[in-house]
C-alpha positions in Angstrom: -15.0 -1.3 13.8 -12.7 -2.0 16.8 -9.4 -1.0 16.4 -7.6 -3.5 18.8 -4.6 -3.2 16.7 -4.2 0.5 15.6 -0.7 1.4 14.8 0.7 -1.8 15.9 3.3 -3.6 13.8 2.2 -7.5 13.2 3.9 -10.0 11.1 1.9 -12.7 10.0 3.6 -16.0 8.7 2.1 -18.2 6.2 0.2 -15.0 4.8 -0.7 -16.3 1.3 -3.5 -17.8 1.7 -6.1 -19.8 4.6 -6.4 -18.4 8.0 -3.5 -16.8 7.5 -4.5 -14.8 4.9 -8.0 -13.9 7.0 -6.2 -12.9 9.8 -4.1 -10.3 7.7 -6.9 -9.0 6.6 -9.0 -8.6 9.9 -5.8 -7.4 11.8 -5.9 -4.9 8.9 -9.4 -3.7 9.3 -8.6 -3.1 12.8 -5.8 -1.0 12.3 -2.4 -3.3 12.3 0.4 -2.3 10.1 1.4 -5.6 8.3 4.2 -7.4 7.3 2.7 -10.6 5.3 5.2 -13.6 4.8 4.6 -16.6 3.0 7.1 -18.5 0.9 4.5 -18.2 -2.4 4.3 -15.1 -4.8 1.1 -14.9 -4.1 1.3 -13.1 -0.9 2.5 -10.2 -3.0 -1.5 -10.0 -3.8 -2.4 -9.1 -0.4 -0.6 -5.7 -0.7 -2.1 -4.8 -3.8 -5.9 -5.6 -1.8 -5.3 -4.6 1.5 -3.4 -1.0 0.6 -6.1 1.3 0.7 -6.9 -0.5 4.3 -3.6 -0.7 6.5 -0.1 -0.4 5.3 1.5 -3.7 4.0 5.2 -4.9 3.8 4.8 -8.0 2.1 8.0 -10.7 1.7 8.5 -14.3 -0.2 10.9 -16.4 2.4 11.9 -20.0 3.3 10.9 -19.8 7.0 12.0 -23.6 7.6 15.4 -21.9 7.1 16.9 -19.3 9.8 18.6 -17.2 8.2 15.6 -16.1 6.6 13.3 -15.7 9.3 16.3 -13.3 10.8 15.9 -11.5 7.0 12.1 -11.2 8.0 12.4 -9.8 11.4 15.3 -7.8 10.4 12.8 -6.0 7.5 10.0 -5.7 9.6 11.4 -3.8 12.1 13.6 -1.4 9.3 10.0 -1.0 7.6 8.1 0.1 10.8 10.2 0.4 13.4 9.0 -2.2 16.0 7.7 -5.4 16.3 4.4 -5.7 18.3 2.9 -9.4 17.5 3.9 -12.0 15.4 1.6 -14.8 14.1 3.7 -18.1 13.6 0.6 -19.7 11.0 3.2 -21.7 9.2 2.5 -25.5 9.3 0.1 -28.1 7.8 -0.2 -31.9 7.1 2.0 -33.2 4.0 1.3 -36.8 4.3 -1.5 -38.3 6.1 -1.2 -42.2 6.5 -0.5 -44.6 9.1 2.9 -44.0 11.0 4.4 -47.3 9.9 3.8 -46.3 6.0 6.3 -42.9 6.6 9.8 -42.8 4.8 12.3 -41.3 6.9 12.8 -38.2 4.8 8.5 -37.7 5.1 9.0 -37.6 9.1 11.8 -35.4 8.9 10.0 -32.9 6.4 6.6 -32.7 8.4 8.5 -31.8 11.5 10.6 -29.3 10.0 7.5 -27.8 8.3 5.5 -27.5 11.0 7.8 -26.8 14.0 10.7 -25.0 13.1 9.3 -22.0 11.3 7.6 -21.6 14.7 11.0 -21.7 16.9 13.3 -19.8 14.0 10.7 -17.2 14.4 10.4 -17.2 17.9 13.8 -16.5 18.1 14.3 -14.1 15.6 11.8 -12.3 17.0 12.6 -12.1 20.5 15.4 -9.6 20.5 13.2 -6.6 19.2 10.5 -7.3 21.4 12.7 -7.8 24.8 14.6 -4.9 23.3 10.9 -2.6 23.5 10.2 -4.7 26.9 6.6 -5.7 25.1 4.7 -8.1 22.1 2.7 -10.6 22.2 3.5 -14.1 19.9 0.6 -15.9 18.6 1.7 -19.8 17.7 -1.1 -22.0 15.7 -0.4 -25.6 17.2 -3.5 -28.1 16.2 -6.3 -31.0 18.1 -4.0 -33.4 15.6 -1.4 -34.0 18.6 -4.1 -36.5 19.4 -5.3 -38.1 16.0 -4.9 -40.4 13.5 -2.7 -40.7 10.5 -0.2 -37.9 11.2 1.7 -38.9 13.7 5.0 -36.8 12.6 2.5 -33.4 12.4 1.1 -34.0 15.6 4.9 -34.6 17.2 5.7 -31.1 15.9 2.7 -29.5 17.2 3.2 -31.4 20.7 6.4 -29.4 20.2 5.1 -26.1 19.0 2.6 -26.4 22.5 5.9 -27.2 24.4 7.7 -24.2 22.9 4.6 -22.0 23.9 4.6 -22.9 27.5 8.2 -23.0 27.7 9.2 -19.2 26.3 6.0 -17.7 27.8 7.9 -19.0 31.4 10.9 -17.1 30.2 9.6 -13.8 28.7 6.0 -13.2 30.9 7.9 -10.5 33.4 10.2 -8.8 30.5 6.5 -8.0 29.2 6.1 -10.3 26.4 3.2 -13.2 25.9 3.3 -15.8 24.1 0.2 -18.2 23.4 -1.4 -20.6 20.9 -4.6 -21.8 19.5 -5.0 -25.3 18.6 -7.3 -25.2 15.1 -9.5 -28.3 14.8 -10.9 -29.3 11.4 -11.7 -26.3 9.4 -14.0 -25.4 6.3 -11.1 -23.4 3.8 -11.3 -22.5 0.4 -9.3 -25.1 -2.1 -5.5 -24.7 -1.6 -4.0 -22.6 -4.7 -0.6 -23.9 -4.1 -1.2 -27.6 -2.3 1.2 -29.0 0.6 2.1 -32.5 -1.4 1.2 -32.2 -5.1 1.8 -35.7 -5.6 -1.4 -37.2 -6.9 -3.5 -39.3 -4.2 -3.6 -42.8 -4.7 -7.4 -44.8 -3.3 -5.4 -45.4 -0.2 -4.4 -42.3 0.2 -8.0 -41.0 -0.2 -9.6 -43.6 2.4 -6.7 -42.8 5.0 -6.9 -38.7 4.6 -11.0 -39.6 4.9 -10.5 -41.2 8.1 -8.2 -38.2 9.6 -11.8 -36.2 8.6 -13.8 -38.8 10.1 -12.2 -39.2 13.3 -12.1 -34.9 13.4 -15.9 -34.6 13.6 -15.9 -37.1 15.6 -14.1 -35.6 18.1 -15.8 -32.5 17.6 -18.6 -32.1 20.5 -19.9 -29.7 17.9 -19.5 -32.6 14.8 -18.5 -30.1 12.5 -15.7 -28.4 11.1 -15.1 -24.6 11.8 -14.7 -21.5 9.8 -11.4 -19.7 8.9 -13.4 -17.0 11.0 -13.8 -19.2 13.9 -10.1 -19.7 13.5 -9.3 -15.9 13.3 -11.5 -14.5 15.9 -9.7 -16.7 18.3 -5.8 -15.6 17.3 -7.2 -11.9 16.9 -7.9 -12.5 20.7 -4.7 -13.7 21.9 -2.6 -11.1 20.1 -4.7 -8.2 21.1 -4.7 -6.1 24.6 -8.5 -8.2 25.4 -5.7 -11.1 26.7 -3.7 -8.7 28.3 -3.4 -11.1 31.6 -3.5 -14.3 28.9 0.2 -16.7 28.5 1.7 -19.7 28.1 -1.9 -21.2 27.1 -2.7 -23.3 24.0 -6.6 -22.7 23.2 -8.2 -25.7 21.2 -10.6 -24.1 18.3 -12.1 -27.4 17.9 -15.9 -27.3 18.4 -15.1 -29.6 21.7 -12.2 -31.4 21.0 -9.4 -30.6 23.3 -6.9 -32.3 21.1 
């Protein structure tokens, strides 16, 4: 097994469950020392599996909310002592309709899902790492930012690709990187905890069936991906094989460039 990762101190966001929850545990086989967020209990079941692999720190938080991505930061680094890479996976769809059928309340909540877990912990982040002159930050950004029926989600990944380019220009010669990868559709196991447990009306069925037409459409591969797929790519970006690798957002969409 490579260890790409051995000794180094990654926090993962959005831990519990998804490619999230993958990455942890490749990162673990290959050496990483984790600290697993997620605001779900069920991160806590990560530590139990993954302690005879890697040591795990794992912690429940709000990340939509500052103060607790500071907490997060702030316990990673008493835990371990550093911070090497942190993987911003927090983010995901709520609503998938037409723009003109959004609430103002459903716009707001999609972009402060999606985007500011990313830029709290960015920022919370940043002092450690500048502070060791090193680390590498891994964003997830998505092909939605050109799609149909999420319109707020794709704003906040536009952002969250924005935010990548922007701090990698700011941090590249104090010897951090910062990237993305741009997921496309991908094949996941059902969600335990969904994002909108509201139950789906027949329209919202035929409009979240076109967001999955129009995906493998796009797709020059006309399929979804694997949580693998996803992982091998971020498992790329934070490790030392993109050493010369920042400010880029890689699409993982079979084709589609988002």
């Amino acid at each position: 097994m490579n260890k790409r990762f051995q000794d180094k101190v990654a926090v993962i966001t959005g831990a519990a469950q998804g490619i999230g929850r993958r990455v942890a545990e490749r990162m673990a086989e290959e050496g990483a020392r984790l600290v697993l967020v997620d605001r779900s209990e069920l991160v806590h079941e990560l530590a139990h599996e993954l302690v005879d692999v890697s040591p795990v720190l794992t912690l429940t938080a709000d990340l939509e909310q500052f103060a607790d991505c500071q907490r997060v930061m702030k316990a990673a680094v008493e835990h371990f002592g550093r911070l090497d890479i942190l993987v911003n996976n927090v983010g995901g769809t709520i609503w998938a309709k037409p723009f003109e059928h959004y609430q103002a309340e459903e716009i707001e909540a999609e972009v402060r899902r999606s985007l500011f877990p990313t830029l709290w912990c960015c920022h919370a982040a940043l002092p450690q790492m500048l502070e060791q002159g090193s680390g590498a930050i891994v964003n997830l950004s998505s092909v939605a930012t050109r799609g149909v029926n999420r319109v707020p989600y794709g704003a906040a990944k536009g952002g969250v690709n924005a935010l990548t380019a922007c701090l990698a220009f700011e941090t590249a010669e104090r010897g951090i990187r910062v990237n993305a990868t741009a997921p496309g559709g991908t094949e996941a196991p059902p969600r335990r905890i969904p994002r909108n447990a509201a139950e789906q009306s027949e329209q919202d069925k035929r409009w979240y069936q076109q967001i999955v037409d129009q995906t493998v459409s796009s797709s020059l591969m006309k399929r979804y991906g694997s949580i693998d797929e996803q992982a091998g790519a971020i498992l790329f970006l934070a490790s030392d094989d993109a050493a010369y690798i920042t400010g880029v957002t890689l699409p993982v969409g079979g084709g589609d460039l988002g």
